[in-house]
Structures are given as C-alpha cells and as structure tokens.
C-alpha angles and dihedrals in degrees: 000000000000116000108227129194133195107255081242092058105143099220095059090073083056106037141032101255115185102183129117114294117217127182112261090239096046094123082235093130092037104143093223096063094030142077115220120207116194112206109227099226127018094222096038144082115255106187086181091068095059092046103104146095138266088241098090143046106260123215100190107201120239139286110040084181089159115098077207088083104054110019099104084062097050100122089050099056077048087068086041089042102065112121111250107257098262091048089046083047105047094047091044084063091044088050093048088044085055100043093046082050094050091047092237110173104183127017094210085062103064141046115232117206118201113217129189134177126194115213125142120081091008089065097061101025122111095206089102104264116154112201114217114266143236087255096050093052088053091047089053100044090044085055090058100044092050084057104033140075119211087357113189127182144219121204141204128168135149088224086059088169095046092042084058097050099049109036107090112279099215089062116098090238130161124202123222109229136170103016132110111254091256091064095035078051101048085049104058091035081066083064127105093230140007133231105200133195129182126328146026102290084056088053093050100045087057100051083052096054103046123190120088113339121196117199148194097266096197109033102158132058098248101248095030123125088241077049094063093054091074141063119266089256096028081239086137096058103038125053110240091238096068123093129241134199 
C-alpha cells in the first residue's frame, strides 16, 4: 500500500518525508470512501488494527505507540526520519558550541551520553504519569560511568531548573536551552548512547539515537487511567534490549 499524508502534516516542517503528499481537502479521509481502524490502547500492540486488505483505502487511529507495529521497517523510517536542513544545522552548531565549551579535542575520544526529562504537564497531571526521579537520573548516569571512559552528557528537558538541580553535580554535562524540541531532538539524537525518561519524545529520542537506552521502568501509577494504555509488562512499548531501572 502507499502511505499518504495531508500537505499540513506537523512532522514535514521537522523531517524529510518522502511519502506521498495529498491536499488537505482531497477528500482522501472522507468517511464515506475510507475504513477507520482504532487502535485499542495507545501503548500497546493491537494485531487486530493491521489486519486488513490492500482493497481499500486505510485510515490507521491514532496513537501506534508499539514499536511492535513498525520494527521490521526500521531501516526504512531511518531514510523518513532525517532532520530538515535548518533543524540538522542548527543542532550541528549546538553540538560544536558544546563540544568547544567541554574542551573536547577530539569526538572519537569521548562517549557522549543524550538525556531528556520530561517535566511539564506530567508533573501536575492526575492521569497517572510518574516522572522519573532524582534517584533514577543518578542510577543512570552512574550505568554509563561504570562503563564508560571520559563520559560526557547533553541534556534536554522541559523542567530545565528542576533538570539542573537534580542531575549529579560531579558529571561534565551541558544543558540545551533556548532552542525548539526539533532541534533539542535532532542534538541529542548526534550522542553515542540515551538516558529516557517518560513519554514519547523520550522514546523517540532514544530510537533516534541508537546505542544503549536506559528508561523509566515504571512510568504509571499502577490503576491509574495512563496505567491501562500499556501492556501488563510494558513489553509492547520498550524494546526488550533497553535497558530499565
């Protein structure tokens, strides 16, 4: 089938789509010529939404937050996934800035390790959503340094303030401020290895970066209404080669 997108689609200002471009008032989506498969849980694998034909026009809702759904075509959402050229730019001189601050000599010598925290609405929210701790940021820097030589680390939040007091104070660590989330996105992405935290820009962050990623193990207070998005085991939303503390 051929994967079509709206010529307003967010995420063509940010990344080098290559997919089919379609006018917004097309009549493409219309109801009437369309089948629409809900996914039952945002966070989970639904085998039941992929089971369908190529005879019809396909409208997949809304969240596809599984890595179960799209894995096997990894290497093809690598070639959809490149930063437009002002966003790669613009974090290739933030990465240099950073680099030129560190007094880092030589790139190949050290291991550079991407961080974000999400703060902001999951702070306050009463969905269920548990924002990684204090404890859990020492715990992953520590993973890295007792694996690591001349570790160094990036990193993005959204609770900037809170992100300085709480990471460990004896790490070489620069913060991202002042720059839109592409472009935080598209920096950290440039690192050897990730440390996430909660939510989907961590995860994607994360799948960007490659290397080794460390995650929030538990990030939903069990009973909660966030809780009943996932699997029982969260199997379906983190690959079972990262890595959770």
């Amino acid at each position: 089938m051929i994967p079509v997108i709206t010529e307003y689609f967010p995420l063509r200002k940010i990344f080098k789509l290559t997919v089919s471009v379609v006018p917004f008032n097309s009549g493409i989506c219309d109801s009437s010529r369309i089948i629409t498969r809900v996914e039952q849980k945002p966070s989970s694998y639904d085998k039941e939404l992929v089971n369908f034909t190529n005879s019809h026009d396909v409208r997949l809702v809304s969240y596809l937050g599984s890595y179960l759904y799209f894995d096997k075509y990894s290497s093809e959402l690598r070639k959809q996934f490149l930063f437009q050229d002002n966003i790669q730019s613009e974090a290739n001189k933030t990465m240099e800035g950073i680099l030129n601050r560190l007094k880092i000599i030589s790139r190949r010598k050290v291991t550079l390790i991407g961080v974000h925290v999400r703060r902001g609405d999951y702070v306050k929210n009463n969905e269920g959503y548990l924002p990684a701790t204090r404890e859990y940021l020492y715990q992953a820097v520590e993973w890295y340094e007792l694996r690591y030589t001349n570790v160094y680390f990036i990193v993005a939040s959204d609770g900037i303030d809170w992100t300085k007091n709480n990471m460990p104070t004896h790490i070489k660590v620069a913060y991202l401020e002042g720059h839109s989330p592409a472009v935080d996105m598209a920096t950290v992405s440039m690192c050897d290895h990730f440390i996430s935290t909660v939510g989907t820009f961590s995860w994607w962050c994360g799948w960007l970066t490659g290397g080794n990623v460390l995650y929030y193990k538990w990030p939903c207070k069990e009973g909660s209404l966030v809780r009943a998005m996932y699997s029982s085991n969260y199997s379906d939303f983190y690959y079972p080669h990262w890595i959770g503390l």
